[in-house]
Short mmCIF file of the C-alpha atoms (twelve columns), coordinates in Angstrom:
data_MODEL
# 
_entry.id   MODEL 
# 
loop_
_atom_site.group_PDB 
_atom_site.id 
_atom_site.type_symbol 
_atom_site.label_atom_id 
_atom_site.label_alt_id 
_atom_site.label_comp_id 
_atom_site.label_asym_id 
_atom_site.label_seq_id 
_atom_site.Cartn_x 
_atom_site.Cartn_y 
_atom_site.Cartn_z 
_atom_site.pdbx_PDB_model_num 
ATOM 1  C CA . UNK A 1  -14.569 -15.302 47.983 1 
ATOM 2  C CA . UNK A 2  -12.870 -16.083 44.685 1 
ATOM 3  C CA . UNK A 3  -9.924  -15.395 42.679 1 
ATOM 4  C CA . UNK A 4  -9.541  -14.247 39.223 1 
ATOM 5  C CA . UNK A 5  -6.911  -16.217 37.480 1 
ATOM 6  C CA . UNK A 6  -5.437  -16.279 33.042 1 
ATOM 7  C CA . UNK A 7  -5.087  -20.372 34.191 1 
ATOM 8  C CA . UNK A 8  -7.759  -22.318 32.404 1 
ATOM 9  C CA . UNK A 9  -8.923  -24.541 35.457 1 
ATOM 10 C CA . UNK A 10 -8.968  -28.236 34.350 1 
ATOM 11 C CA . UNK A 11 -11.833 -29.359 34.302 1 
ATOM 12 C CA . UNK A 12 -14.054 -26.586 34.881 1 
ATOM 13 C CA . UNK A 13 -16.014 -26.844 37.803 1 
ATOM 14 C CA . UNK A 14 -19.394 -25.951 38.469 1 
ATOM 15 C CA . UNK A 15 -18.176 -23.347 40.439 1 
ATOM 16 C CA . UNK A 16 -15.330 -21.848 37.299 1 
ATOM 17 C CA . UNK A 17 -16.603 -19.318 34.617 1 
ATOM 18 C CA . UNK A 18 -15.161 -17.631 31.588 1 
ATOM 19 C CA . UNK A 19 -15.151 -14.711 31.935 1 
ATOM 20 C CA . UNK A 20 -16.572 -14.037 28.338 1 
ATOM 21 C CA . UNK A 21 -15.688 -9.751  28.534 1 
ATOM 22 C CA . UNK A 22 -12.338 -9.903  30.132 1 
ATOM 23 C CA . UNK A 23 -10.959 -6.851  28.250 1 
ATOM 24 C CA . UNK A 24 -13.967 -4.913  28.644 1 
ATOM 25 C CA . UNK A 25 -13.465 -5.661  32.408 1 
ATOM 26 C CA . UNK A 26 -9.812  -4.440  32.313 1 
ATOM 27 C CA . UNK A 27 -8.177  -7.420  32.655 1 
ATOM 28 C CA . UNK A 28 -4.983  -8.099  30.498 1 
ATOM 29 C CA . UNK A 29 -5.112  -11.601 29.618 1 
ATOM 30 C CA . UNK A 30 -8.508  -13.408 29.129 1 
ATOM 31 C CA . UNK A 31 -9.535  -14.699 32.396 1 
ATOM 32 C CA . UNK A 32 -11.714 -17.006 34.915 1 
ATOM 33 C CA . UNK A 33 -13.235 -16.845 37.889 1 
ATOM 34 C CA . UNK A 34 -12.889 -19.852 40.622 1 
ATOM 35 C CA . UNK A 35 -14.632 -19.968 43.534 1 
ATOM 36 C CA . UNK A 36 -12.046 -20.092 46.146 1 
ATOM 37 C CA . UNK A 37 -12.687 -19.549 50.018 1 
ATOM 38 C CA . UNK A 38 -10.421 -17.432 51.759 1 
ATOM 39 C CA . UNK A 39 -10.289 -13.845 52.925 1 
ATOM 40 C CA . UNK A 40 -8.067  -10.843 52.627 1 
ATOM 41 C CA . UNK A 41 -7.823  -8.029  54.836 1 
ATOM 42 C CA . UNK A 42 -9.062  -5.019  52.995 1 
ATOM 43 C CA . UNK A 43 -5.661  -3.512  52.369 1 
ATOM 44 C CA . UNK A 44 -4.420  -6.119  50.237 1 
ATOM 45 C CA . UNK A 45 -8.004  -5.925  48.054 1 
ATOM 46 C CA . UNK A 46 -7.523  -3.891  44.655 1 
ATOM 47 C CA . UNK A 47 -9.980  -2.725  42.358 1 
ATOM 48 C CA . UNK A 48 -8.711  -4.320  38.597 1 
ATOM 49 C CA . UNK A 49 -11.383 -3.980  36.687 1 
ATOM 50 C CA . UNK A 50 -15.494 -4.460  36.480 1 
ATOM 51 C CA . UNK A 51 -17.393 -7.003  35.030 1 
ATOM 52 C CA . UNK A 52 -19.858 -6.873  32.166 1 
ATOM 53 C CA . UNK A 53 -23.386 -7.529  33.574 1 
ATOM 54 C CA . UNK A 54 -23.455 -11.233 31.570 1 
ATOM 55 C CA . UNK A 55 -20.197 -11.935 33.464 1 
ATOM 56 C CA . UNK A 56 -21.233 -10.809 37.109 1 
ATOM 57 C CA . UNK A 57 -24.542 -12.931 36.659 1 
ATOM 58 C CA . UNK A 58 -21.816 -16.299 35.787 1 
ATOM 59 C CA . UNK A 59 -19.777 -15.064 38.936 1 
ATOM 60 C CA . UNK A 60 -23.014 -14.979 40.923 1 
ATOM 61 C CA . UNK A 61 -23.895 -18.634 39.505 1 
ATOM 62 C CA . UNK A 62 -21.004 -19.972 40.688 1 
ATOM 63 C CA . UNK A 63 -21.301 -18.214 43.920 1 
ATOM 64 C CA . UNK A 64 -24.746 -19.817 44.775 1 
ATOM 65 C CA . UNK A 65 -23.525 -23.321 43.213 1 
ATOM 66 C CA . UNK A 66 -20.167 -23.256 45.498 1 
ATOM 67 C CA . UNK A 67 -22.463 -22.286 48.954 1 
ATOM 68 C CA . UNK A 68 -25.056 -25.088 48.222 1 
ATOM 69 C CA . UNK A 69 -28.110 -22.079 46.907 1 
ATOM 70 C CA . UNK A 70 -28.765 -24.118 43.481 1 
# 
């Protein structure tokens, strides 16, 4: 339900986020999350990393601001 991307979106959105702990999370380059709706099948999903708790809960912000919950 949204991509990870190293391209600063401009602007930010409501529904972009820093992701503050990008190495932490495994990620190479530091990174942001946009809230983008499309699907995958579930063979083309890969596991890359995991998110610090401070960047899930920004993830899950713009999650509820992109589907209308805040």
């Amino acid at each position: 339900m949204g991509v990870i991307t190293t391209q600063a979106p401009q602007p930010m959105a409501p529904t972009d986020c820093e992701l503050a702990d990008w190495q932490q999370a495994g990620l190479h380059a530091a990174s942001f999350f946009r809230l983008f709706p499309i699907t995958f099948p579930q063979r083309e999903v890969r596991l890359i990393g995991r998110l610090s708790e401070a960047d899930w809960k920004s993830v899950r912000t713009c999650l509820r601001v992109g589907l209308g919950d805040e």
